[in-house]
N, C-alpha and C positions, 0 to 999 in steps of 0.2 A: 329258677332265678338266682344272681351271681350279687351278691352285695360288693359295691365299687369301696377297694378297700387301695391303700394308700402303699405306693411302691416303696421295697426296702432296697433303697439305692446309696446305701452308706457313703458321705463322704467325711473326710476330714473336719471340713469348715463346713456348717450348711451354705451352701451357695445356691442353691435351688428354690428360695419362696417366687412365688410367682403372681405378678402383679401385672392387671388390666391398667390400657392408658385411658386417658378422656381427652378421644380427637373428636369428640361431638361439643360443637358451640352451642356455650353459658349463655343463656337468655334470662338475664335476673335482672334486679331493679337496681346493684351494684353498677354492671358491666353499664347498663344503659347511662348510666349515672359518669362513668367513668369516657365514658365517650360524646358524650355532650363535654366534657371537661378539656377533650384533645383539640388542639387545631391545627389547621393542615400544616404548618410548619412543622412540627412534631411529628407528626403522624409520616413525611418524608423523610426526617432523619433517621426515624426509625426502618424504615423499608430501607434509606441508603447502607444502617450497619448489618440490616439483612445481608445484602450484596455481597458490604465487605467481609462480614463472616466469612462466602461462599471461597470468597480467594484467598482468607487465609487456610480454610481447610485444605482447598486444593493443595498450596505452595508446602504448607506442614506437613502431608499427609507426604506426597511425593519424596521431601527432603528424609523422611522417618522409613521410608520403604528403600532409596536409595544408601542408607547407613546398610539397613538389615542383607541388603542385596550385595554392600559391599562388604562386610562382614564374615555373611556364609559363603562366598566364593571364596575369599580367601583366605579362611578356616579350611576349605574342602578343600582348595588346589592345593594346598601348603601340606596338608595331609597325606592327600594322595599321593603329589611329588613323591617325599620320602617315603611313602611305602612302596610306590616302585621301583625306588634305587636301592631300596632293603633286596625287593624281590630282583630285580638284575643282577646284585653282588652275591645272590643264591643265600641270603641270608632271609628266609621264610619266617625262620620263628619270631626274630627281629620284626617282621613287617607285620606279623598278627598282634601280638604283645604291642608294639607302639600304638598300631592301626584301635586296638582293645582298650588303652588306657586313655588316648587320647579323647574317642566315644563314649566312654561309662564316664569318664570326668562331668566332658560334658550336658548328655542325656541327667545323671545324676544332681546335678545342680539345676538344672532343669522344672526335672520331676518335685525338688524341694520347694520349688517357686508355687508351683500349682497347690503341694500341701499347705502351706502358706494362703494361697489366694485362688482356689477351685476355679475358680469364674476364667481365669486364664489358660484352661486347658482345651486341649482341639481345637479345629478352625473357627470356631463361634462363627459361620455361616448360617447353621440354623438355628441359633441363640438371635441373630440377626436381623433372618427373618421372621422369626416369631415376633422381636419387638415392632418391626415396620407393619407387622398386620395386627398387629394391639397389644401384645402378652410380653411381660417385661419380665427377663427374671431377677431374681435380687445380684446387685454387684456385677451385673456385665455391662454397667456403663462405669463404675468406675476407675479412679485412677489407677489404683492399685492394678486392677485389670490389664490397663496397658502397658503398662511400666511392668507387669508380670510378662504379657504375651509379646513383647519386643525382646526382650532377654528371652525368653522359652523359645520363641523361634527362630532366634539365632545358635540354640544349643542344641536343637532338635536336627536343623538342615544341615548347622558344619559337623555336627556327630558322624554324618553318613547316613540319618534312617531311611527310611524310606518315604519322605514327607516332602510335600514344599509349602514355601513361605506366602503361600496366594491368599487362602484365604484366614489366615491369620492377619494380612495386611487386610482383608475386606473390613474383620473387626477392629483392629487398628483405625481404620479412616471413621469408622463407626464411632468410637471411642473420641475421636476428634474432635471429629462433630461438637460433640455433648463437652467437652474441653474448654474449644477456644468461644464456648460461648461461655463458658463461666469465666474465662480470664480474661474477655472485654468489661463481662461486667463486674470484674473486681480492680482492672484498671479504671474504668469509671467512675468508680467510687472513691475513686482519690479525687477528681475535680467535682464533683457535686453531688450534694446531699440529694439529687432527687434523682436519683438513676434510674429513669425510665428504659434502659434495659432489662431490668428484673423482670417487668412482665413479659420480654420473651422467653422465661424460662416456666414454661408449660409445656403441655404435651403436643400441642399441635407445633408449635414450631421447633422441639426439643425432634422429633419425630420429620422434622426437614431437615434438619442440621445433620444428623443420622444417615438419610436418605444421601446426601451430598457427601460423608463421609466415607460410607461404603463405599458409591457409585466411583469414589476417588481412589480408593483401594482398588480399587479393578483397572482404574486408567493408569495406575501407576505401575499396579505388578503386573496387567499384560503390555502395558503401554497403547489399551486400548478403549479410548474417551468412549465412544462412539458405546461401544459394549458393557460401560459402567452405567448409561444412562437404561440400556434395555435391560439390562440387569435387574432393578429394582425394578423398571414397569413388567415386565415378564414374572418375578420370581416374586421378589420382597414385600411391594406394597398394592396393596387391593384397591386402595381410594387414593389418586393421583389429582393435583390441578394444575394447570397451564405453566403457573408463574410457578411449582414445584419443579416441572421440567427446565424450565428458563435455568434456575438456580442451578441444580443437578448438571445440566449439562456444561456451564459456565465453570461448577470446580471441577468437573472431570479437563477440562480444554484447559484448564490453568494445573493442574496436576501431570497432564502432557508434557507442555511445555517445562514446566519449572525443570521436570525429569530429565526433557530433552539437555538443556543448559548445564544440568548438574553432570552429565555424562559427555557430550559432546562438544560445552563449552558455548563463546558465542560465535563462532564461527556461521556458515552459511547454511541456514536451515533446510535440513533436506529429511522428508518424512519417508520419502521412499527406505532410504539407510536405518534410517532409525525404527526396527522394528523387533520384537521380541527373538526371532530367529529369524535372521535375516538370510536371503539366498542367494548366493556365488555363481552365478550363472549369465552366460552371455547371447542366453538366446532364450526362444521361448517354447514351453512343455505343452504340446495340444491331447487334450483328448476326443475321439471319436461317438460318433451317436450309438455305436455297436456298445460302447463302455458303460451306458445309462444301467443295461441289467448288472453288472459287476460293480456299479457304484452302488444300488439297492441290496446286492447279496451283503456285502462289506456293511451296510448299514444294520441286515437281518445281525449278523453275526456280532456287530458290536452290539444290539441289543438282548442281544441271549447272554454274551460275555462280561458284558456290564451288572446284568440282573444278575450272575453268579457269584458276583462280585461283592453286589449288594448284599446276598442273602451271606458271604463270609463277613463282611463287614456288620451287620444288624449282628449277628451270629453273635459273633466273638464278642460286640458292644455288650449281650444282654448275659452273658459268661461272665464279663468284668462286671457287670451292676453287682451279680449276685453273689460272688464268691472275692472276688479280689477290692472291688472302693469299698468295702466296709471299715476295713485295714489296713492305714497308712504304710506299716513295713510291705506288707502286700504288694502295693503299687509299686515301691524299690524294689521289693524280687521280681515283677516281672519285668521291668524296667531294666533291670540286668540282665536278666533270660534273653529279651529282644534283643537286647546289645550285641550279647554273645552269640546268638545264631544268625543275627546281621553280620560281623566281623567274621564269622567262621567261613561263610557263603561268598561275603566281598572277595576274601584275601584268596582263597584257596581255590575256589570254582575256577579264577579264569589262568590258574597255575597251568592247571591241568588241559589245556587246550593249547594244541599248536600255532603255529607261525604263519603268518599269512605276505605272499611276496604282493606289493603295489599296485602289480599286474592285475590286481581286482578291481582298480577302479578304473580300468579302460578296456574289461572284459567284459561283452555284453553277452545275454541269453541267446540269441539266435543269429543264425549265418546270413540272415536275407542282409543284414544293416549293410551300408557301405562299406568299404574298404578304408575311408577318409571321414572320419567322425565328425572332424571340423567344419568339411563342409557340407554335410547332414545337417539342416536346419531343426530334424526332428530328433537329433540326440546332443545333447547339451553337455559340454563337462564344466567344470568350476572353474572358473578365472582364476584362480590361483594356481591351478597346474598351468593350464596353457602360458600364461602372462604375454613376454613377447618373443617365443616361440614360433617358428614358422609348424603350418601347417604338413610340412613337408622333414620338419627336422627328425622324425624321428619315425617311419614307416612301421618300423616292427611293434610298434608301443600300442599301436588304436588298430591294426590290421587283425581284424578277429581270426584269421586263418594264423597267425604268427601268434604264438604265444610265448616267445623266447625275452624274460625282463634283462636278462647276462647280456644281450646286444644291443639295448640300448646303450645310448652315449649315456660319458659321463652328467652332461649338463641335463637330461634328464630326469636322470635318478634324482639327482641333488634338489630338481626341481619337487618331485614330488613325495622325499624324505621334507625337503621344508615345510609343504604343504599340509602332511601326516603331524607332523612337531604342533604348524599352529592350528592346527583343528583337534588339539585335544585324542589325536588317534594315540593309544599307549602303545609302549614297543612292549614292555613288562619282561621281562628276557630275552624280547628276543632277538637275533643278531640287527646290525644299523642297517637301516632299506624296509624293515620289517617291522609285523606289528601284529597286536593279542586282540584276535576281534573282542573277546567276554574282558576283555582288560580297556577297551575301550569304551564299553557298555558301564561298570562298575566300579572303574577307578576314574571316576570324574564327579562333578554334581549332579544335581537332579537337572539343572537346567542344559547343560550339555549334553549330557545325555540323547534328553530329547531333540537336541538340533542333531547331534548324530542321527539320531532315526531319521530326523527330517528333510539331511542333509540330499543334495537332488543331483544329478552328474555323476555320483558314484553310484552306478548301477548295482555290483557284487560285491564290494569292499565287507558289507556284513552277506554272512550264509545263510540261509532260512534254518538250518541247523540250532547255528548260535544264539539268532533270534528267538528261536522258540525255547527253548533252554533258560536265556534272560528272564523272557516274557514267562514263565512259571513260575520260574524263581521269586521274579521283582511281586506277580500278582500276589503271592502266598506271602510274601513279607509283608506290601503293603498294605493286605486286607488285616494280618494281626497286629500289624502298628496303630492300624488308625482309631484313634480314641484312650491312647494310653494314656498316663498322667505326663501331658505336655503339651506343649503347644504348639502342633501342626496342623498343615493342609491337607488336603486330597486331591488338589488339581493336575499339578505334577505327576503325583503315581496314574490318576484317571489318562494323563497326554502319552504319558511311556509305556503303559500296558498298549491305550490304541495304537501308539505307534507302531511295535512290536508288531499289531495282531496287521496293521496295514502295511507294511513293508512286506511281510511275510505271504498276504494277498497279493504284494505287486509281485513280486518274485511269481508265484502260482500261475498269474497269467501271462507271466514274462514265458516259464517257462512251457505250460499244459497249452495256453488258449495264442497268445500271439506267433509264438511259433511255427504250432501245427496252422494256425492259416496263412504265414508268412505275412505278417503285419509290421508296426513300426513296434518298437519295446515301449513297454509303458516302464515311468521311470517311479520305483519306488519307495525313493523319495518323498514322490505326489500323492500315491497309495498311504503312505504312514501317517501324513500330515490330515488325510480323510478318515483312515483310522480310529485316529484321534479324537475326532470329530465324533464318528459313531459311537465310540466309546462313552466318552463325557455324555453326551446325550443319552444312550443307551441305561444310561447309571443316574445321571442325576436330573434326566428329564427336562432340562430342557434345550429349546429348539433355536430362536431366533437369536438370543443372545450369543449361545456358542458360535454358530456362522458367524456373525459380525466379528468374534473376538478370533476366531481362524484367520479371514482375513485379515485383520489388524495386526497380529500375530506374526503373519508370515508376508503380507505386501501384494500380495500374488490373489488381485480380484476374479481372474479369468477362471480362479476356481469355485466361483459362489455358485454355478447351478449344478454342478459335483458336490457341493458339501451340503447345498440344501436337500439332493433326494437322501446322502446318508445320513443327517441327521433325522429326517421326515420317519425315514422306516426302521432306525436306531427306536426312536420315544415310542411307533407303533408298537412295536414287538417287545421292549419294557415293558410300555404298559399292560400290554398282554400274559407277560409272565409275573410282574412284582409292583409294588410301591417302588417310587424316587429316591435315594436313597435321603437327600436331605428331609424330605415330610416325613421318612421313614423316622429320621434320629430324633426328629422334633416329637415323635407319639413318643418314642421310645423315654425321653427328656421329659415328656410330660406337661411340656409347650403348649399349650392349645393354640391350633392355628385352625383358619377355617380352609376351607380348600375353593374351588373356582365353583363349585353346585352343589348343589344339593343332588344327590344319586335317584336316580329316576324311579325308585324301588318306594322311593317314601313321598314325592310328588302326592299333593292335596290325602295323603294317605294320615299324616299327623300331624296336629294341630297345636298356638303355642300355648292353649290348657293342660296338651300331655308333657310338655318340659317345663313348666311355668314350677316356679316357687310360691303354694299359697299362703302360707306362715310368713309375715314380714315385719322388722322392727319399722316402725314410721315415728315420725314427728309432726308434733304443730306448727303452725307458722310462727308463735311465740311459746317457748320452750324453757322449761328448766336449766340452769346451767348443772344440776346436780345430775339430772339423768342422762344427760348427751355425754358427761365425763364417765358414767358409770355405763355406758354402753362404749363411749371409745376404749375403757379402761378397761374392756371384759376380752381375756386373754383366750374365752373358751371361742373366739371367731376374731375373724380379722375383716370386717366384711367392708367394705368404702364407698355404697351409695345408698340412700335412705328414702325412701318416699314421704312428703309430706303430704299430711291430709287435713282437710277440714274434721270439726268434730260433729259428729252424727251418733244418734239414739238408735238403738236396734236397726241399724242398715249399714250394709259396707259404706265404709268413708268417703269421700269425694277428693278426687287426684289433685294435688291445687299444683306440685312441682316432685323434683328430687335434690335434693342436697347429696354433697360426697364429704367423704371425712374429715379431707383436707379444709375444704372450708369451716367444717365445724371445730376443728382442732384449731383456727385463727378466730373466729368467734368463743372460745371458751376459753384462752392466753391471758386474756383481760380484761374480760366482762364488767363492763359498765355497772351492774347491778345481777338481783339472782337469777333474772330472766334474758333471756337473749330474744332479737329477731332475726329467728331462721328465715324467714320469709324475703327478708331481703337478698341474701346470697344464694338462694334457691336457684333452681333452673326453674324459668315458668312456663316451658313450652319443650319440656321432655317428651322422646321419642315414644309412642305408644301403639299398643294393638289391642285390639281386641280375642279374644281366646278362640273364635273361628278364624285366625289368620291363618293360613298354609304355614308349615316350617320351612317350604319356599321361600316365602316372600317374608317371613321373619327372617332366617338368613343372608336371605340379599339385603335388610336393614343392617346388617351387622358388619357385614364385608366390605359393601358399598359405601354406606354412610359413616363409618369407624364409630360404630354404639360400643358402649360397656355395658347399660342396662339398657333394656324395656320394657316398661312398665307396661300391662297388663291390664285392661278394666274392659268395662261393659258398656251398653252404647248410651248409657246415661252418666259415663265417666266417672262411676263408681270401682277402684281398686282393687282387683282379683288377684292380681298376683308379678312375680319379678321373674324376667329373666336376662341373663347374663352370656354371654359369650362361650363360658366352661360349658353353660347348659345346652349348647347349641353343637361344640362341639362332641359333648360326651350323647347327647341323642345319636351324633353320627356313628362315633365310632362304637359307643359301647351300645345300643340300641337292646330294648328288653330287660335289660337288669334293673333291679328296683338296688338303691342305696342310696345314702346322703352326699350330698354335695358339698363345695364348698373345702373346708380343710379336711374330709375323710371321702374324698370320692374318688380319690386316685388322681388327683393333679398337686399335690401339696409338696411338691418340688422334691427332689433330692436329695434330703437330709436326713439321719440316721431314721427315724420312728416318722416320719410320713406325714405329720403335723406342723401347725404353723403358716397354714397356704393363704400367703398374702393377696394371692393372685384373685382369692375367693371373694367378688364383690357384692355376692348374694348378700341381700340383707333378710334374712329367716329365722324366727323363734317363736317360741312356745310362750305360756304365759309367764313372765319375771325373765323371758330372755333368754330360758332353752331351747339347746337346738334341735329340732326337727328332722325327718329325714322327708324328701321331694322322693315320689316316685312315677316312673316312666309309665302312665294307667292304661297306654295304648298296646294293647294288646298284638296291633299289628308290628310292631318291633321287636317283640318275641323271636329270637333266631337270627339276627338283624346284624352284624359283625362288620368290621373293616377289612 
């Protein structure tokens, strides 16, 4: 047996307590009392500033992600630019040195913000979801937080890292959320003393407003509403209601739009246009039923390359807990390290690679194609070459038997040197007409980047050479970036790894498989953007949001039953080889989250007597004021729900409710006299089981119904015992080890010595209120691991 002992995950700040919410409805003599006092006129302006909340988050969240969005573009083009006019004027050192100080500046002031404010580092995606499924950690809703991670990810993404700014905006809109509900109701309180806003500031609606923030964070940074809504019902939150979705979906559609307007203006709404990577094509890409088994292999493949991915990312994550966040200079050395083999890799890799003539992007893989590409309905080039071009202007340029670019016309070339200019393709030395495929990969941002890959009509313009070069390079960068001290994403590096790995599959079958049967080309383009797909999915597990947020992404629906088989056999072949990577970083953080079941392994095998807490502090219905201070006041536990019992002579107690702390902490502020009545702010109809429950069906109480405790008794509703959420999860994952719960059982968040863990709602002690240790007595959980 393993006593659960408390991670030493040194940070700076402790930013790590962790704390349970209470989305289960208060049934006290209070609330009853307080709603006899509403009437319906009230009670609808209330639901109206619900509403408006919803559109202010959206409009807020969008306007806060459009600065960031215009910020690190052009931080990165401005960058870039001059470093490849350094690199064309053959001034090298120049472009590393600039390319170097302008990075460590930034990355640097960065890194300081998170020493400063912990809670602001990495994508808080699964800081995220752990709060939407009950587990709050300390300081990731506040201000400080977001005002940390708006600044850290605009220093993180214009540095060059390897990051994007996706899901740093999810906690962003998160952050909102919880925001503009405190500044209605502090605008409020300038017109009237009796701000019935206050009580939306609880956990059940704190935990909607959240829900709408996020969900807005994904409609704003993919520009995909639709995929912010699945988002949270897929990923985030476990217990959903109707008039949740109504809300949710209304700020993601208002986070759309505001976005659209901020970028487009108010001109004539066109959603087609307006899409994350938009595609320059004037015809349309079919695929064949033959393509079904190559959309499946692409799918195997992003899920092996994803879980490789994961295991570098977990890797490196639990290298840094243990050697580098204990030591603030720490995190600045490697902070610098990344820099410096970021900028060594940018500047220099795509030195050394040659020139590539035009003639690539109207050179296809195989000779069956027409002679006239134009009017091939099944090869597509970009409206910005052809423009208004006769199909006939220019025969040597698309005639795959001609590969002579020196005879085309001049108004050719010039056409498609323009087109190379505003697509971001780099020339990086090389002569005018011409361009550095790996300078076009690395000397742009993350988000161009990835439309490079995605870009469709240019069939060969990148080499499967170049690509896979990239795609090792980018994978090993961005699996030891992510999680450093700063504020980044992973969606980005997850789009440009799959792109890579899908472009370089279209290329395979351009070349090995459509060839040799003389078929039409598949265009790789379409391959990268599926890729993608498999990728993300492959790594972070999930399935229907990513499809939605592809098509939203790219406009291009006719690809959803392509991206459903690769993402379908991407999450198989994950889950077959690793954990997700986000449930991965949440054990690793220390999050408890619960997952979708219980594992079949422990089905009616353990029951909740074997996780139950039997030791528990209780109260009367009328209480001391002196002992409820001297239990809130006892630093040796943090614990936040209390059962109250009847008083009984040699027999366990009788269950009459639970009280949580917060309410005891406003009953003992001011106490009327030396006694208080608990009894009225109690809950009187807490959730309960009996101790032959399944830890089945006590989990799905937890998941489903958003419990914090469960009170435990007998079938005469006499008191046996407490359990909590950590208990539920640490059965799962740590199964068979006997140790104490609570703030020494390994969830006590992130802070230097592993104590402190607010999160711990167990109410347990010995006699005078020491603590105990619970142990697992079920012997079938012996050997029992995650």
């Amino acid at each position: 047996m393993v006593m659960f002992t408390a991670p030493q995950c040194g940070q700076v700040r402790n930013a790590g307590d962790i704390e349970s919410k209470d989305y289960e409805e208060i049934n006290s003599i209070e609330v009853r009392q307080e709603a006899v006092d509403y009437n319906k006129w009230r009670t609808r302006l209330k639901a109206f500033y619900r509403w408006l909340m919803c559109l202010l988050i959206g409009a807020v969240t969008a306007m806060v992600y459009r600065g960031i969005s215009a910020a690190t573009e052009n931080l990165g083009d401005a960058k870039f630019d001059q470093v490849e006019k350094f690199v064309e004027n053959g001034q090298l050192a120049a472009a590393f040195f600039f390319n170097l100080a302008v990075a460590l500046g930034l990355v640097l002031f960065g890194v300081l913000i998170v020493l400063m404010e912990p809670a602001a580092a990495g994508s808080g995606i699964p800081e995220v979801i752990g709060y939407l499924n009950g587990a709050a950690p300390a300081r990731l809703m506040s201000w400080t937080t977001m005002v940390g991670k708006v600044i850290g990810v605009i220093c993180a993404v214009g540095a060059g890292l390897c990051v994007g700014p996706e899901g740093p905006t999810i906690h962003i809109g998160a952050l909102l959320g919880v925001a503009i509900l405190n500044f209605c109701i502090f605008v409020l309180s300038f017109f009237t003393k009796d701000n019935f806003l206050k009580s939306l500031r609880n956990d059940v609606d704190e935990r909607g407003f959240v829900s709408c923030g996020a969900a807005a964070g994904i409609s704003a940074a993919f520009r995909a509403p639709t995929g912010g809504v699945l988002f949270c019902l897929e990923e985030a939150i476990s217990f959903f209601t109707s008039k949740m979705i109504s809300r949710v979906y209304l700020t993601c559609a208002v986070a759309y739009y505001v976005l659209y307007f901020l970028e487009e203006g108010a001109s004539r709404f066109d959603s087609s246009s307006f899409t994350e990577f938009q595609l320059d094509l004037s015809c349309h890409i079919s695929y064949y039923a033959q393509d079904i088994f190559w959309f499946a292999v692409l799918g195997v493949l992003g899920g092996v390359i994803g879980s490789l991915f994961n295991l570098l990312v977990i890797n490196t994550t639990k290298l840094r807990i243990k050697y580098i966040n204990p030591r603030g200079y720490r995190r600045v050395l490697e902070a610098i390290g990344i820099v410096v083999l970021t900028i060594i890799i940018v500047t220099f890799v795509p030195y050394n690679f040659g020139c590539t003539l035009p003639t690539q992007l109207t050179s296809h893989s195989t000779s069956v194609f027409n002679d006239t590409y134009r009017d091939d309905t099944e090869i597509c080039m970009p409206d910005s070459i052809w423009g208004d071009l006769s199909g006939q202007a220019c025969p040597q340029c698309y005639n795959r038997t001609k590969d002579n670019w020196s005879a085309a016309p001049d108004e050719w070339q010039d056409k498609v040197a323009e087109f190379l200019e505003s697509q971001h393709i780099r020339r990086a030395g090389c002569p005018k007409g011409q361009y550095n495929e790996m300078a076009t990969l690395f000397y742009v941002s993350g988000h161009t980047g990835v439309g490079n890959l995605f870009k469709q009509g240019t069939y060969d313009y990148l080499h499967a050479g170049t690509i896979i070069g990239y795609g090792v390079l980018y994978f090993i960068l961005a699996g030891i970036t992510a999680g450093m001290s700063i504020a980044s994403g992973l969606v980005v590096p997850m789009l440009t790894i799959g792109g890579c790995l899908g472009r370089v599959w279209g290329i395979f079958i351009n070349t090995y498989v459509k060839r040799h049967n003389q078929e039409y080309g598949a265009d790789p383009g379409t391959w990268a953007m599926l890729g993608a797909a498999a990728f993300w999915s492959g790594s972070g597990r999930i399935t229907v949001t990513i499809a939605v947020i592809m098509l939203e992404i790219t406009g291009k629906f006719r690809f959803l039953p392509a991206i459903m088989i690769t993402v379908i056999f991407a999450k198989w072949v994950g889950d077959w080889l690793t954990h997700g990577l986000y449930h991965e970083l949440l054990h690793i953080k220390h999050i408890p989250f619960l997952a979708d079941a219980v594992p079949k392994r422990l089905l009616f095998k353990v029951f909740a007597r074997d996780v139950m807490v039997r030791e528990v502090i209780t109260f009367k219905p009328t209480e001391d004021v002196t002992k409820i201070r001297q239990v809130l006041e006892d630093t040796s536990h943090k614990h936040n729900g209390f059962p109250v019992t009847s008083e009984t002579e040699g027999e366990d107690p009788i269950l009459l409710g639970v009280v949580l702390r917060s309410q005891l902490e406003k009953l003992v502020d001011s106490p009327p006299s030396l006694q208080v009545n608990v009894g009225r702010v109690m809950n009187e109809t807490p959730l309960t089981v009996t101790g032959d429950t399944s830890l089945h069906k006590t989990f799905f109480m937890f998941r489903a119904m958003g419990a914090r405790h469960l009170t435990v008794v007998d079938k005469n509703n006499r008191l046996q015992g407490l359990i909590t959420r950590k208990d539920i999860e640490h059965a799962l994952h740590h199964s068979g080890s006997h140790g104490k719960h609570g703030a020494d059982h390994g969830h006590g968040g992130i802070d230097d010595h592993g104590g402190g863990d607010m999160e711990s709602s167990l109410a347990y002690a010995g006699p005078g209120g020491s603590e105990k240790s619970s142990q697992l007595s079920s012997p079938l959980l012996d050997g029992e691991s995650q």
